[in-house]
Structures are given as C-alpha cells and as structure tokens.
MMTF fields as JSON, N, C-alpha, C and O atoms, coordinates in Angstrom:
{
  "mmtfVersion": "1.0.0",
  "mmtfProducer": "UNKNOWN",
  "numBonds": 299,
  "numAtoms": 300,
  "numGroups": 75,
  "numChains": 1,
  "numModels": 1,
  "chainsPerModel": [1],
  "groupsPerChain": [75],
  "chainIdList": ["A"],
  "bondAtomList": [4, 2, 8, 6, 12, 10, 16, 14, 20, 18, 24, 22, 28, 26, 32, 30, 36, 34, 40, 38, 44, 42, 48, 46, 52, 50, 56, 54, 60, 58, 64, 62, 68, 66, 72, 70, 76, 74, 80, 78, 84, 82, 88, 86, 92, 90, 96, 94, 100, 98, 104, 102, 108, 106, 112, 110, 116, 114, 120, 118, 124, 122, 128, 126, 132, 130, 136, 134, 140, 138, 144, 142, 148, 146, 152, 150, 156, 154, 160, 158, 164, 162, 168, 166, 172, 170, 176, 174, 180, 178, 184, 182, 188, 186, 192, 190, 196, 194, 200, 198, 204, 202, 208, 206, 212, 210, 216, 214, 220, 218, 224, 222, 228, 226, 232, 230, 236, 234, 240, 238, 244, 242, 248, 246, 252, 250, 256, 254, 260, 258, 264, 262, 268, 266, 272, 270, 276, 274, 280, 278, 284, 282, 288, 286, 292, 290, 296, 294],
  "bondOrderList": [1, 1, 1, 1, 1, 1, 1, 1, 1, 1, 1, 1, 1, 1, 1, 1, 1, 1, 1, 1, 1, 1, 1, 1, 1, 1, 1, 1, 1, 1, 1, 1, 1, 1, 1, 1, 1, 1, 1, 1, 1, 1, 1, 1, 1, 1, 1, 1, 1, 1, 1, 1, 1, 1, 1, 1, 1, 1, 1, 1, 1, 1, 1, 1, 1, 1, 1, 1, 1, 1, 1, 1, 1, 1],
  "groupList": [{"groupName": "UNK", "atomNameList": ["N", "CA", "C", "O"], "elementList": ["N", "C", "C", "O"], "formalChargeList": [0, 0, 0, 0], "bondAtomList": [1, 0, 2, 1, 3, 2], "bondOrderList": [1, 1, 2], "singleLetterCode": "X", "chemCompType": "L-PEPTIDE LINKING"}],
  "groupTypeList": [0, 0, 0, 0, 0, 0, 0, 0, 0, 0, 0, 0, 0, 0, 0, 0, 0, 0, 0, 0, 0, 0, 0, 0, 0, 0, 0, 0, 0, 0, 0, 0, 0, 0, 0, 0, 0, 0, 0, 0, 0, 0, 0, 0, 0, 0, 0, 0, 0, 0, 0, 0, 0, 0, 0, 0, 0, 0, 0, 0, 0, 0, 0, 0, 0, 0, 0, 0, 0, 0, 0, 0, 0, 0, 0],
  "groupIdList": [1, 2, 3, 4, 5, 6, 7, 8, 9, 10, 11, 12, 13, 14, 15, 16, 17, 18, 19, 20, 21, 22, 23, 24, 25, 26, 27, 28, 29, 30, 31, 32, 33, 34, 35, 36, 37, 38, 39, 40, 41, 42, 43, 44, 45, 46, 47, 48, 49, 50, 51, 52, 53, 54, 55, 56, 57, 58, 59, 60, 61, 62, 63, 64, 65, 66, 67, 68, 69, 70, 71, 72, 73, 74, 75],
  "secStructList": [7, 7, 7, 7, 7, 7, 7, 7, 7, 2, 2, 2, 2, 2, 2, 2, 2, 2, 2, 2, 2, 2, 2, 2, 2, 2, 2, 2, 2, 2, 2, 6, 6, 6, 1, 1, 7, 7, 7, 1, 7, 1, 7, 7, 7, 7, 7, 7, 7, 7, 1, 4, 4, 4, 7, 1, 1, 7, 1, 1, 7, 7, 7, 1, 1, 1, 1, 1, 7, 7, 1, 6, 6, 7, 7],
  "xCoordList": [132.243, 133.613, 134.533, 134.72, 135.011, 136.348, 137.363, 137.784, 138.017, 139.29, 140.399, 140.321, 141.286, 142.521, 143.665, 144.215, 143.889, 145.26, 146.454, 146.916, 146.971, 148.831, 149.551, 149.444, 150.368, 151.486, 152.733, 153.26, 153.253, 154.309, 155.59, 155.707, 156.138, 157.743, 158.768, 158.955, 159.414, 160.729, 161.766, 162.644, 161.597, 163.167, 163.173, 164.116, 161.551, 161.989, 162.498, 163.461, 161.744, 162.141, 163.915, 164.606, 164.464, 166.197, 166.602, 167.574, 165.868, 167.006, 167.158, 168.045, 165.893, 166.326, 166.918, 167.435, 167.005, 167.754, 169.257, 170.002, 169.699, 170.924, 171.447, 172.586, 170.247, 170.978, 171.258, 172.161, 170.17, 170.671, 172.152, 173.13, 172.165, 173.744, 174.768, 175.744, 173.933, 175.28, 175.423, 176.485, 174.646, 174.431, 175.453, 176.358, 174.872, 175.835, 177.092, 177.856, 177.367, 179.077, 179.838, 181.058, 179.024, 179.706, 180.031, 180.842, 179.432, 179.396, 180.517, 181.286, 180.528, 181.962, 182.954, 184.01, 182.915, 184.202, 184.952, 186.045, 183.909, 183.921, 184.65, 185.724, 184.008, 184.501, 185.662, 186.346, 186.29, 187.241, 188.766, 189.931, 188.22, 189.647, 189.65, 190.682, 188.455, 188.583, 188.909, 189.988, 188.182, 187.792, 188.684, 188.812, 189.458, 189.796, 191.259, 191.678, 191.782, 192.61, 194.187, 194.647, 194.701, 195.726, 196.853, 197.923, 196.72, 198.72, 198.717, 197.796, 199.957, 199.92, 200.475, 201.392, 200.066, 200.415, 201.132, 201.026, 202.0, 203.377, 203.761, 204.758, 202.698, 203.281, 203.164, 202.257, 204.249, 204.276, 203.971, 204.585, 202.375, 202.281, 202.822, 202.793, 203.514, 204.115, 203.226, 202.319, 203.735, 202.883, 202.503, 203.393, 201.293, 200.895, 200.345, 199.489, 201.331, 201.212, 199.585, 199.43, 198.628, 197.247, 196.803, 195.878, 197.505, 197.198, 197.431, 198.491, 196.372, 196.107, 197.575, 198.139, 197.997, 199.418, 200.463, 201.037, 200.628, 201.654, 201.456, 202.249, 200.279, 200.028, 200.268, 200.105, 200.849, 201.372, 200.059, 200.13, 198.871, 198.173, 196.925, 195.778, 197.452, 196.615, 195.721, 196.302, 194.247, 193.46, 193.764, 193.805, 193.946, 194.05, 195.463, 196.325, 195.317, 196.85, 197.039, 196.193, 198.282, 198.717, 198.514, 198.396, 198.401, 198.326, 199.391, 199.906, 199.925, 200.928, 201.207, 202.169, 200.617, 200.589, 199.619, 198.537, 200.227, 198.995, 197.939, 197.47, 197.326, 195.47, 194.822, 195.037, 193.971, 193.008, 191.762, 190.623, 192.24, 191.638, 192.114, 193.321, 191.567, 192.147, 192.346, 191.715, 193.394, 193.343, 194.794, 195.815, 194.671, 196.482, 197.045, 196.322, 198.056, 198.33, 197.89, 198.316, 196.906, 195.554, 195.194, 195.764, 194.672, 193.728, 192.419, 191.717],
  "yCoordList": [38.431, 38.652, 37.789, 37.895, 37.025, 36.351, 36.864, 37.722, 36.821, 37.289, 37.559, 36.57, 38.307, 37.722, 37.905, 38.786, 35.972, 35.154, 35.183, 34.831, 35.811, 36.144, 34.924, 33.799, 35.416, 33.898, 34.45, 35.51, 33.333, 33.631, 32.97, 31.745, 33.428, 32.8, 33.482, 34.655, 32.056, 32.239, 32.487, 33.331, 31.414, 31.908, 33.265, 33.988, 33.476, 35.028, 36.111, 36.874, 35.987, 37.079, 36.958, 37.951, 35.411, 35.184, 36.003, 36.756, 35.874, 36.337, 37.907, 38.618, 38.238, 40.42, 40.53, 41.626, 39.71, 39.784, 39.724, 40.393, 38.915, 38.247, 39.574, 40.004, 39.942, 40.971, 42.333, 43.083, 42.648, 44.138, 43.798, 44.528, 42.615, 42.708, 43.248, 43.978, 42.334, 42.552, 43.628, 43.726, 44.642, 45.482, 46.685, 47.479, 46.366, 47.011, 47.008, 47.897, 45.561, 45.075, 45.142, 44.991, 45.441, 45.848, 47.606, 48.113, 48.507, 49.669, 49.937, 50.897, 49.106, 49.539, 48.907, 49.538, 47.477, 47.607, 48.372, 48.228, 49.231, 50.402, 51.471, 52.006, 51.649, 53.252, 52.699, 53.643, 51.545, 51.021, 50.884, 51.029, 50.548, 50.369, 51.327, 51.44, 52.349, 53.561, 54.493, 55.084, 54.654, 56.084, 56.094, 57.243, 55.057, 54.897, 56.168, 56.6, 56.522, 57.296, 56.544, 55.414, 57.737, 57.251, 57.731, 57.66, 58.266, 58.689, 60.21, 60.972, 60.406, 62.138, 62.486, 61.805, 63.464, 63.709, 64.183, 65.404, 63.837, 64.298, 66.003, 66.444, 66.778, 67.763, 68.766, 68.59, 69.899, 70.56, 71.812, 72.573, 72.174, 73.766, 74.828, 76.017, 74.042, 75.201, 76.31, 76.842, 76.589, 77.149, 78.791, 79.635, 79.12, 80.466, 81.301, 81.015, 82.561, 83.262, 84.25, 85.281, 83.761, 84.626, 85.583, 86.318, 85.662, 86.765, 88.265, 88.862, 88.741, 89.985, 90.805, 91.1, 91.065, 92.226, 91.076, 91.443, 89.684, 89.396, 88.49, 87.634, 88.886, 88.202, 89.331, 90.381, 89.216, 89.78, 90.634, 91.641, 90.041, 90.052, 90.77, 90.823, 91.296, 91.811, 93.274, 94.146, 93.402, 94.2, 95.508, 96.621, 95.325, 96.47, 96.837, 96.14, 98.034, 98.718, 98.207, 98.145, 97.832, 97.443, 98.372, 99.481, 98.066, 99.141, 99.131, 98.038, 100.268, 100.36, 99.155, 98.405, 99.043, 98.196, 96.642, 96.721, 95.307, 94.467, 94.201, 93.065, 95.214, 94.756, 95.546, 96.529, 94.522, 94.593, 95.417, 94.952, 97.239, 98.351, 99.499, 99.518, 100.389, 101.653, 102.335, 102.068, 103.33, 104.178, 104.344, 103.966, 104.907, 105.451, 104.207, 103.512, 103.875, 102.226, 101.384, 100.398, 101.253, 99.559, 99.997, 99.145, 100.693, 100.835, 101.238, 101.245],
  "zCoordList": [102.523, 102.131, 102.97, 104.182, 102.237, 103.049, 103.61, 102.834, 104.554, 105.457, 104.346, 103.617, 103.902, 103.344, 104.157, 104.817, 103.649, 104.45, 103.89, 102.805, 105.118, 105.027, 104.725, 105.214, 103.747, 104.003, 104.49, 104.154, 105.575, 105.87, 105.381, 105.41, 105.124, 104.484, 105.65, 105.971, 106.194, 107.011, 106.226, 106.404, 104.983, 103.804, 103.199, 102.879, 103.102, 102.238, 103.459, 103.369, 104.414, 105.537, 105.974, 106.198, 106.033, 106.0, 104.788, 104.855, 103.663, 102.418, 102.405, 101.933, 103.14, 103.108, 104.258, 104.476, 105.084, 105.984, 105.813, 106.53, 104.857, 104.618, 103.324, 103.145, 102.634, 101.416, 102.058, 101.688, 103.321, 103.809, 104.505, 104.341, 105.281, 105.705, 104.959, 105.131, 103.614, 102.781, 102.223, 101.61, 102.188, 101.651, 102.809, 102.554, 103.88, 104.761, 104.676, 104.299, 105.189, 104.843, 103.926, 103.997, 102.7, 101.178, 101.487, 100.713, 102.564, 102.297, 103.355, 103.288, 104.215, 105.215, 104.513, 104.46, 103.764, 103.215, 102.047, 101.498, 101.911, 100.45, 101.337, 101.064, 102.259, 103.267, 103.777, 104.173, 103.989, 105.029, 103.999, 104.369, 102.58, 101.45, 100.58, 99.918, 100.3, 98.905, 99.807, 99.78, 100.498, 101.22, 102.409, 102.831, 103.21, 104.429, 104.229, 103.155, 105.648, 105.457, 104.822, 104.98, 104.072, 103.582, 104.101, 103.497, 105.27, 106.099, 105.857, 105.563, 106.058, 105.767, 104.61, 104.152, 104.039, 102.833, 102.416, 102.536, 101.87, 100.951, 100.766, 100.195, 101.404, 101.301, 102.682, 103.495, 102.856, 103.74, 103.478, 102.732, 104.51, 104.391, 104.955, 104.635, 106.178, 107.025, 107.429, 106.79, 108.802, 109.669, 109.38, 109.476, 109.068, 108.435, 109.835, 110.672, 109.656, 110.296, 110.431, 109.777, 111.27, 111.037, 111.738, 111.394, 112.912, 113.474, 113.205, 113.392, 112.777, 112.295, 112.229, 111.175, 113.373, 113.481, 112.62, 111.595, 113.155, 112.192, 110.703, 110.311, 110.046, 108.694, 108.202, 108.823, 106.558, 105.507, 104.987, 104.282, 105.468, 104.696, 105.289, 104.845, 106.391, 107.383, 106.875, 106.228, 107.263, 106.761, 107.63, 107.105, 108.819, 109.482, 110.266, 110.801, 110.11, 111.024, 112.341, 113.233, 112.378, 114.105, 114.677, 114.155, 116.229, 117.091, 117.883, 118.116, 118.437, 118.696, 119.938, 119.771, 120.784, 122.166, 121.768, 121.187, 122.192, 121.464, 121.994, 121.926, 122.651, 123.212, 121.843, 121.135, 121.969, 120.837, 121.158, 121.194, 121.486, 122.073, 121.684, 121.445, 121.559, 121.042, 122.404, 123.427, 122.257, 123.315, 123.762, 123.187, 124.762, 125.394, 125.892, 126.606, 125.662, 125.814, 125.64, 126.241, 124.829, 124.551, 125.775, 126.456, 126.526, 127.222, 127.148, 128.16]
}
C-alpha cells in the first residue's frame, strides 16, 4: 500500500483565511450600524415608586414604624 500524499496549498489556506476575516468584519460592522446603540429614547418613564409601603400597588399592609419586623415599634 502506498503512503497517501498531502498537498499543500498556501493560496487555499490565504483564501479561508481572508473569508473568515471577512466574515468577522462583516459581523461587527452589522452589530456596530443595525444593532449599535441609538441615544436615549424619546420617552420618559419617570421614577416608579417600589417600595412596598410607598407603591400604589403594594401587596401588603404598612406597618406602623418602617422596620421591616413585626412587633411593638418594628422591634
């Protein structure tokens, strides 16, 4: 049985070399002009009140004192 002989190619090994670049560089300049940030956005949410005692929307009863404890003074 004979050996089997490799061929080597310098141009083919440059050209996947040269298409993954590009392949790269096509994908940052995709993320860098579609996707890149665009500033702040035109609208205002204004600051939402979440803490439990002062949201509208709160599940549980305040307690009279604000430690987050039951007892004779939030103690």
């Amino acid at each position: 049985m004979e050996p089997i002989e490799h061929k080597e190619s310098e141009v083919k090994s440059w050209v996947v070399i040269f298409v993954l670049l590009v392949i790269i560089l096509s994908q940052g300049l995709f993320a860098f002009f579609v996707v890149g940030d665009l500033g702040q956005p035109g609208w205002d949410y204004r600051p939402i009140r979440d803490v439990p005692g002062e949201s509208p929307y709160a599940v549980y009863e305040t307690l009279p004192y604000p430690q987050h404890v039951q007892g004779a003074k939030g103690e």
